[in-house]
N, C-alpha and C positions, 0 to 999 in steps of 0.2 A: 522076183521082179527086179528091171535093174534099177537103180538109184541114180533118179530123173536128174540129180545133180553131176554127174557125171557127164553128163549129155555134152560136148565140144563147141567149140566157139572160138572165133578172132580177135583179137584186139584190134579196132580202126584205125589207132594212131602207129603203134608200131609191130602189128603184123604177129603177134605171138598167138599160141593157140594154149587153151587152157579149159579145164572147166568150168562150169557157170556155177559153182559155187564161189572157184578161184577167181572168174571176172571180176567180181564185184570189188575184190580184196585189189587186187588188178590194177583198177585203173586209176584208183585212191593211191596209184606207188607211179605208175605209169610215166619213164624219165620223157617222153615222146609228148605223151599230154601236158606236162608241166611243161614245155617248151611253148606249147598250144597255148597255152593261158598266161603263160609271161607274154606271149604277143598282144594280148589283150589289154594288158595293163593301162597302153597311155592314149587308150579309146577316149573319147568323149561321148559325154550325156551323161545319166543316172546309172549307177551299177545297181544291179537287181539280187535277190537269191535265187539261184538255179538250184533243180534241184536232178540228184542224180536218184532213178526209178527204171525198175526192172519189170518188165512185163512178161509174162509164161503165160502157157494154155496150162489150161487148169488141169485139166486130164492124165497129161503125161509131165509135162513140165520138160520135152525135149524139147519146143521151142520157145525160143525167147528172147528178149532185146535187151538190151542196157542204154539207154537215152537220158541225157540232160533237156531241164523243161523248164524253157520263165514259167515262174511262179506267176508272173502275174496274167498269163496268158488263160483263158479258157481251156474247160473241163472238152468244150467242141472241139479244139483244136488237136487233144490228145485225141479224141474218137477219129478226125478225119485221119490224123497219122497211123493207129491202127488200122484203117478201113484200108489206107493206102496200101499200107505194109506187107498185112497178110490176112485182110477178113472180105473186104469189097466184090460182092458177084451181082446181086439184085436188086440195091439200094433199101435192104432192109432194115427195119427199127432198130436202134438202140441206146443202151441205158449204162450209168453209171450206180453202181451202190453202196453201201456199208452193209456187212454183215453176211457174204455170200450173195446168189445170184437173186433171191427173194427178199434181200435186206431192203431197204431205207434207199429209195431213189436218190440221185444227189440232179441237180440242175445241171444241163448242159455249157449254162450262161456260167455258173461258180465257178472264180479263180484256182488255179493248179493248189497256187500257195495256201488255199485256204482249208484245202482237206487231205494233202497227201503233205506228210511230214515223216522223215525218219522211224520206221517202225511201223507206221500205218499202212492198212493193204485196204485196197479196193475192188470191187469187181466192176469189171465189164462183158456187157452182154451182147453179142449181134445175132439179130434174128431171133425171133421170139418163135420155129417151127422147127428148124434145123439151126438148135444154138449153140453158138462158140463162145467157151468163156475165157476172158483174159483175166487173171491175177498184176495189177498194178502194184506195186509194194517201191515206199519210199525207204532210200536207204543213204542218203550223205545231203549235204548242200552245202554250197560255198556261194559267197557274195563277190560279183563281178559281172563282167562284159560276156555277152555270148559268144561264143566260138563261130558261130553263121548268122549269117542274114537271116533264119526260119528261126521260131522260137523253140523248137525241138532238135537235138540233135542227136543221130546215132552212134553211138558210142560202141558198141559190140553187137554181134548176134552169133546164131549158133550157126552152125557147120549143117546141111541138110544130112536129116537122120537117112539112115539105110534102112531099107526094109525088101525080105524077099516076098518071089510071086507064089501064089497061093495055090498056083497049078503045080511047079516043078520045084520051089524054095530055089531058083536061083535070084540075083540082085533086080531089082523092080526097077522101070522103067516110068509107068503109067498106074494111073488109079481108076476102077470101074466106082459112077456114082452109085449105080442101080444094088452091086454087089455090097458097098458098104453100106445101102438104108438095109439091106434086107441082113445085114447082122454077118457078113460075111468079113473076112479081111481083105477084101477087095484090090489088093496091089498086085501086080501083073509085069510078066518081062517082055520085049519084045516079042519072041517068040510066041508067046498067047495073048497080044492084044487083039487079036482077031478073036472076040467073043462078043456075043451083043443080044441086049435084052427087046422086046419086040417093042418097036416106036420108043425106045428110049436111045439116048446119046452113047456115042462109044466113048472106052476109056481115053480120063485125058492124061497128059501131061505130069508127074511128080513133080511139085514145087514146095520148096521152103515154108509154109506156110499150115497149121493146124486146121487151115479151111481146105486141104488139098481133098478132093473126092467128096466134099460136100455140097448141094446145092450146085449152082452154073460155076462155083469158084474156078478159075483155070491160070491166075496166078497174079503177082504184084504187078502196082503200077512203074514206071520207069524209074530208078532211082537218080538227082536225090529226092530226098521222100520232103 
């Protein structure tokens, strides 16, 4: 199997492409982001700790983000940033926990700062039928000024994975839903999207996102997020 740390990704400040093991190391060096944060310096109001946090699908760990988070913002505001991201299709439930996806609920109201610190990993869960789990894991923090107006900011993501179609193995195009509940590898090139399951939807779209071919998911909302 390949070694989901390998899996590709951007840097947002200056353009480099790297592993997401290597992001992380990254953006803690990052001369384009230090210039980001010296502009911050002669802001006014209270400086906060931001905290810098990676989020992966638990699964495969080829997608994933690198975001800075006031700490003092809500546990909801990370869920709506997710949902935006790459989880959002039918406005279904979801949870924050400790301990994997059956751990210790955490309150949606609870401060970022008060449970994700360096070293800490948390789960997130959307949809309780067809569930996606996100792995949150805090990994730096520095005290200062946010880099934007939103209390989240995106800092990296990954590079959308390639995958071939399941009829011919050439590069995919689209995802069949019906083919992946039924245990299938459901990704499809051009050439064979024309397949279709009786009264169910045709294949959509491949999109960046670990909700791709599941449930009505058909991709993110407009960025910025």
């Amino acid at each position: 199997m390949r070694d989901s740390r390998l899996s590709r990704g951007l840097c947002g400040y200056c353009g480099r492409e790297m592993t997401r093991a290597g992001m992380s190391r990254h953006l803690g060096l990052c001369e384009v982001r230090e210039e980001v944060l010296e502009d911050t310096l002669g802001q006014n109001g209270e400086r906060v700790p931001l905290l810098h946090v990676q989020a992966r699908d638990a699964w495969t760990g080829q997608y994933w983000l690198n975001l800075e988070v006031d700490s003092t913002a809500p546990l909801a505001q990370l869920d709506a940033y997710l949902r935006a991201v790459w989880l959002e299709c039918c406005g279904h439930l979801s949870r924050f926990s400790f301990g994997g996806w059956a751990g210790d609920e955490i309150a949606m109201s609870e401060r970022v700062g008060r449970v994700i610190h360096p070293g800490v990993e948390l789960t997130h869960t959307y949809d309780f039928g067809t569930e996606t789990f996100t792995m949150i894991r805090g990994l730096a923090v520095r005290e200062g000024h946010r880099t934007t107006p939103r209390p989240i900011a995106l800092m990296a993501r990954n590079t959308p994975p390639s995958f071939l179609c399941q009829r011919c193995n050439r590069p995919s195009t689209h995802v069949c839903p019906e083919c992946v509940r039924r245990g299938l590898r459901g990704t499809v090139c051009d050439a064979h999207i024309r397949h279709r399951h009786e009264d169910l939807s045709d294949p959509v779209e491949l999109v960046n996102s670990p909700r791709a071919g599941i449930c009505r998911y058909t991709g993110p909302a407009e960025p910025p997020y």
